[in-house]
N, C-alpha and C positions, 0 to 999 in steps of 0.2 A: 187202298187202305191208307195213303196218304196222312189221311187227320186220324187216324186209329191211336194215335198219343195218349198215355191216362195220366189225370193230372193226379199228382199226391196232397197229402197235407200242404196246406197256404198254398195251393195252383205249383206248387213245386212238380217240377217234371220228373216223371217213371224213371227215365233213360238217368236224369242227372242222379236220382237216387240208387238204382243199379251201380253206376258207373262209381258213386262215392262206396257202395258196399264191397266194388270188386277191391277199391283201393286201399278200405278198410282191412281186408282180408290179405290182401298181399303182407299190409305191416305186419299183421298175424301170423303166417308163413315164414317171414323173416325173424319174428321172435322167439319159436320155435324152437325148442332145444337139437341138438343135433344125435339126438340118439338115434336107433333103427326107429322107432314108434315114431317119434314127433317126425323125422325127414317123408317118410310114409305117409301120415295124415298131411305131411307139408305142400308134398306134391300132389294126395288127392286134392286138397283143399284151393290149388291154385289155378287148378284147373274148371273148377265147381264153383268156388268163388267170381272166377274174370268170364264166367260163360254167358252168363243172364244177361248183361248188358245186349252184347251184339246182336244175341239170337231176338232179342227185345225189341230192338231198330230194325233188325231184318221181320218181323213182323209188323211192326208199321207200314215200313215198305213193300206187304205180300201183295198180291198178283186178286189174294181171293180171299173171301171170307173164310174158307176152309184153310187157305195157308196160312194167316193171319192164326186162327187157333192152334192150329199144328205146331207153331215155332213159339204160341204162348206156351204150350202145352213144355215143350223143350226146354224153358228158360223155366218155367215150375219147376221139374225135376233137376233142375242142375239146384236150384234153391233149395230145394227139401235136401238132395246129395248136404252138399253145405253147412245144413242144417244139422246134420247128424256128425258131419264132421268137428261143427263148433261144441256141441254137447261132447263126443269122445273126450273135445280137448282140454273141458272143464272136470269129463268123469275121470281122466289118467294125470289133473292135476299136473299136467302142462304148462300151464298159464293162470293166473288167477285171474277167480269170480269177477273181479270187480273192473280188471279188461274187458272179460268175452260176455259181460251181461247186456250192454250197450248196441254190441254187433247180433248177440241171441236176440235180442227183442225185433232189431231193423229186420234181420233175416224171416221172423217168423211175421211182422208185416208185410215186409214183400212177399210170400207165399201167400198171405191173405187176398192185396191186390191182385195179382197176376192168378190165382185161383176165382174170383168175383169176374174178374174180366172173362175167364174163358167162360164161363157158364153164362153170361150177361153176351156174348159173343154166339152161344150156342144157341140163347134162347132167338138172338134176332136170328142167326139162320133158317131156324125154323119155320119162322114168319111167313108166312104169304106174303108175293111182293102184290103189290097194289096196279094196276094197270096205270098209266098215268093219262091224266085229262091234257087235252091238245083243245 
């Protein structure tokens, strides 16, 4: 699964876009009030945030079309987690609107990509392979 890579918007790479949202979310994390709530969503979110990346490359480099999905599958649900973590932190008024709308909108493209992909992944397994002409 070598070439398994998805490109994003302008051929911009999956991995590089991941990787800027994990570091986007880390600033979030650190700006975080230090009450019992915000250290709470700090530490779910820092883990949920920096996950998608790895598990992303670790799917490029799967073994198999089924691990390949399995590990998009992984990097989904740490996104959607994320996901609900960024809305908490706009509903408890944490942080303002006008920070977490920018990281709301990347996060919920990312689930879109990495959601298209595994379906787009599922449908070629399905596929009949073709015998090959010699």
């Amino acid at each position: 699964m070598q070439n398994g890579a998805v490109k994003g918007r302008h051929g911009e790479d999956l991995e590089e876009r991941l990787l800027d949202f994990a570091a986007r979310a880390g600033k979030v994390v650190d700006a975080l009030p230090s009450t019992r709530l915000g250290r709470h969503i700090a530490s779910q979110l820092v883990r949920s945030g920096t996950s998608p990346a790895p598990n992303y490359s670790e799917a490029c480099a799967g073994e198999s079309i089924k691990d390949f999905i399995h590990k998009l599958g992984i990097a989904l649900k740490e996104l959607r987690e994320s996901r609900s973590w960024i809305k908490l932190i706009l509903k408890a008024d944490l942080l303002p609107e006008h920070r977490m709308s920018g990281l709301l909108d990347e996060v919920n493209q990312l689930c879109n990509i990495i959601g298209k992909s595994i379906v787009t992944a599922k449908v070629n397994q399905a596929r009949p392979t073709q015998p090959r002409e010699t």
